[in-house]
N, C-alpha and C positions, 0 to 999 in steps of 0.2 A: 568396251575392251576392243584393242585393235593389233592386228598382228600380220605379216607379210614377208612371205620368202618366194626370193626365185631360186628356180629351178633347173637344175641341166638334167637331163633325162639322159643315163648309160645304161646299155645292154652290151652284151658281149665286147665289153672295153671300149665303145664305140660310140661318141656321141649321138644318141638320136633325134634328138628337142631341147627344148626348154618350154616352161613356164611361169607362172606366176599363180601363189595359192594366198589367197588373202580369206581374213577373216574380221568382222568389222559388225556389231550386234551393241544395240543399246539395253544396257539392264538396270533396274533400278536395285538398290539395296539399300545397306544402312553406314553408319559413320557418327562413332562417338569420340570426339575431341576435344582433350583438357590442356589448357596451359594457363602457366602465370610466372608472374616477375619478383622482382626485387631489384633494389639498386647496392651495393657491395661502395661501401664510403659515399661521396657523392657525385660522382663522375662514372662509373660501374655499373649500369646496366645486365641484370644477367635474368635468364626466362628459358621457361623448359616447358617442352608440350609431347603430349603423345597423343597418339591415332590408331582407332581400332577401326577397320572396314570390314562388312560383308557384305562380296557380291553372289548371287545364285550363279549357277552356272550348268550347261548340261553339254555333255563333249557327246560329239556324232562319228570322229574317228572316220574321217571323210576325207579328209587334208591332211598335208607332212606340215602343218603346224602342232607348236607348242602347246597352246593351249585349245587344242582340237582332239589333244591324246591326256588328258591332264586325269581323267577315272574318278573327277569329283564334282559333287554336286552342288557346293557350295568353296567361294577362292575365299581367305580370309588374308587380309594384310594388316600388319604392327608397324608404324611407324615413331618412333620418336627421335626428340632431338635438344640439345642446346644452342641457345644464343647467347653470346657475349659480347658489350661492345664498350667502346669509351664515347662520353660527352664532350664534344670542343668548345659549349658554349658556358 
């Protein structure tokens, strides 16, 4: 996971600073992914998959990043999706 903001630093209306808060940590987890196809007449191509991911995760609320304030222990991501295409050959 990786993530990075700068930063202008105001106090009393008045630029004080700037910075730069980055965050950048290897984690291992899991990832379970299905897909499959078909062809629709014979030129039709068509295929659908989905993606379950778990990454651990542990926030320290150290940094004005996103996932530094996130209050969980573990991130889970859903992805799915279709493809459709035509055959030219």
């Amino acid at each position: 996971m990786q993530e990075s903001a700068d930063i202008t630093i105001i106090e009393n209306k008045v630029e004080t600073g700037k910075r730069v808060d980055e965050l950048s940590e290897w984690k291992f987890g899991g990832e379970l992914k299905v897909q499959g196809g078909m062809f629709l007449g014979d030129a039709f191509p068509l295929g659908l998959h989905a993606r379950f991911s778990v990454i651990p995760w542990d926030t320290r609320e150290e940094k004005s990043l996103t996932l530094d304030h996130l209050g969980k222990d573990v991130i889970y991501v859903l992805d799915f999706g279709i493809t459709v295409g035509y055959l030219f050959f």
